[in-house]
C-alpha positions as MATLAB code, in Angstrom:
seq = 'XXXXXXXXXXXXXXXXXXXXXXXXXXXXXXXXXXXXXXXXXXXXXXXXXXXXXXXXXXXXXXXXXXXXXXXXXXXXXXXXXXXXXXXXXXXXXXXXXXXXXXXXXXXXXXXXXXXXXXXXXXXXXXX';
ca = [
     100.485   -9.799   52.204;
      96.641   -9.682   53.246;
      94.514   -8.629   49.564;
      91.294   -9.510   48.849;
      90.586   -8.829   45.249;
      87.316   -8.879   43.516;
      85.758   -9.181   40.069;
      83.163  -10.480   37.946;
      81.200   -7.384   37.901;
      79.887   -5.831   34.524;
      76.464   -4.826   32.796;
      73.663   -7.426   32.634;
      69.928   -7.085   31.719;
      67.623   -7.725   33.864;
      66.950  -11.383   34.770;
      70.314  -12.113   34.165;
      72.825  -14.022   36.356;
      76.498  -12.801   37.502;
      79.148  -14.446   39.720;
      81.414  -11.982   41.653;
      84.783  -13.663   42.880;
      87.234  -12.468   46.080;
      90.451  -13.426   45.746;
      91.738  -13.950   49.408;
      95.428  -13.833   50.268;
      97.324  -14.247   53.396;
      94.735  -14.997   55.321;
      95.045  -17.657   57.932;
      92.872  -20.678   57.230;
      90.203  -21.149   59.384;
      90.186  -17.613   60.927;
      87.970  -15.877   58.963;
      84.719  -15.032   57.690;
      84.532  -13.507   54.457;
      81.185  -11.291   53.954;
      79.653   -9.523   50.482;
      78.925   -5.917   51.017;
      77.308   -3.763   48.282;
      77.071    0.194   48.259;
      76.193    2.783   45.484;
      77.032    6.795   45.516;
      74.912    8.254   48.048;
      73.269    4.960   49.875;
      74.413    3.329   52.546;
      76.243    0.387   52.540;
      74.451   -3.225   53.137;
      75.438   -7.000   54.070;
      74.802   -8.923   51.055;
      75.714  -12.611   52.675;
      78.758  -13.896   54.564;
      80.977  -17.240   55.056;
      82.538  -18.511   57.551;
      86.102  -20.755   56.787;
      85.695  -21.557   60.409;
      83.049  -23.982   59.681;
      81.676  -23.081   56.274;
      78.642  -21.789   57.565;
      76.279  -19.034   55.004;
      73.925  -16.105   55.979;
      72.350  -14.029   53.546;
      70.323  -11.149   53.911;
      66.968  -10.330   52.472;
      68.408   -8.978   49.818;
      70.140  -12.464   48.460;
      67.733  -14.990   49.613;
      66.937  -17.027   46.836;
      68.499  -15.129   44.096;
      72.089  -15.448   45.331;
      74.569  -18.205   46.611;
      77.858  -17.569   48.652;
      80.400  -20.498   48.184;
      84.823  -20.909   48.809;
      87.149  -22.625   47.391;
      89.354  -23.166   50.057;
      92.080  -24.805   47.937;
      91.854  -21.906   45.872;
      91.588  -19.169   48.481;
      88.650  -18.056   46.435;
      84.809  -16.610   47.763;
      81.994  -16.249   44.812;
      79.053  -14.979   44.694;
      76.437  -16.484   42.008;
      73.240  -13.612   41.424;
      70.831  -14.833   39.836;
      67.364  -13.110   38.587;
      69.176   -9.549   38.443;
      66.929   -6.091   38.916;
      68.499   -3.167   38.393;
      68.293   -2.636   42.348;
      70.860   -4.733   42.171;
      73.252   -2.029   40.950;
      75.719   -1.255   43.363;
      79.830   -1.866   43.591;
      79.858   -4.684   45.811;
      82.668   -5.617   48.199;
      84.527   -8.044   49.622;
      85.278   -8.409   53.700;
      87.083  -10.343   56.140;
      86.827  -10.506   59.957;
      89.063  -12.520   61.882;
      86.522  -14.411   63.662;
      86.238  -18.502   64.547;
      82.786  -18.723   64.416;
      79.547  -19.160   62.200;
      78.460  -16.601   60.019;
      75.203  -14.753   61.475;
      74.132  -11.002   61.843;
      76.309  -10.452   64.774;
      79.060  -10.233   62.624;
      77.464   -7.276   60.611;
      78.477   -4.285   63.341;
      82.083   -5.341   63.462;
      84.724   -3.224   61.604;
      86.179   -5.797   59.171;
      89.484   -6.510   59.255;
      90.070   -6.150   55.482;
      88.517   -4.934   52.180;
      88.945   -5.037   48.961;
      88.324   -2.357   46.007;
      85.363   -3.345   44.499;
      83.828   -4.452   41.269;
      81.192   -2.302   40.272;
      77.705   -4.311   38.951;
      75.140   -2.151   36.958;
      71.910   -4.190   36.195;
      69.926   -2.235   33.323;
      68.450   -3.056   29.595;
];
């Protein structure tokens, strides 16, 4: 059965560090490029970074660059995302996405429909 499932999302101060996970299953290995979306009530939604499992390549948008870090475990089947130095622009439920794609992650990839989502895990930055 194709899932992704995230977590790791709670309340944090600002400053403060959270790592969001995506459980991936049934996905075929290789095939796909897993990608961090984040979207409150009322804003649009926005690329946070991506992965490829075609050749483990990263992006990350403005909004990550130096403050967050995409990684897999591939033996796993799990995607994390480490955010560091929170602000409370930061709050936002944030998303897990696959696209069945062989290729390296880049903003290409960022007008595709993806191929699978998962729920959410909602992350609210504030003292």
């Amino acid at each position: 059965q194709l899932q992704l499932v995230e977590s790791g999302g709670g309340l944090v101060q600002p400053g403060g560090s959270l790592t969001l996970s995506c459980a991936a299953a049934g996905l075929r290995k290789g095939y796909y490029s897993i990608l961090w979306f984040r979207q409150a009530p009322g804003k649009e939604r926005e690329v946070v970074s991506c992965i490829s499992d075609y050749d483990d390549t990263t992006y990350y948008t403005d909004v990550a660059k130096g403050r967050f870090t995409i990684s897999a475990d591939n033996a796993k089947n799990m995607v994390y995302l480490q955010m560091n130095s929170l602000k409370p622009e930061d709050t936002d439920i944030y998303y897990c996405a696959a696209y069945a794609v062989q290729a390296a992650c880049n903003t290409w990839l960022f007008g595709y429909d993806m191929d699978l989502w998962g729920k959410g895990t909602l992350v609210t930055v504030s003292s």
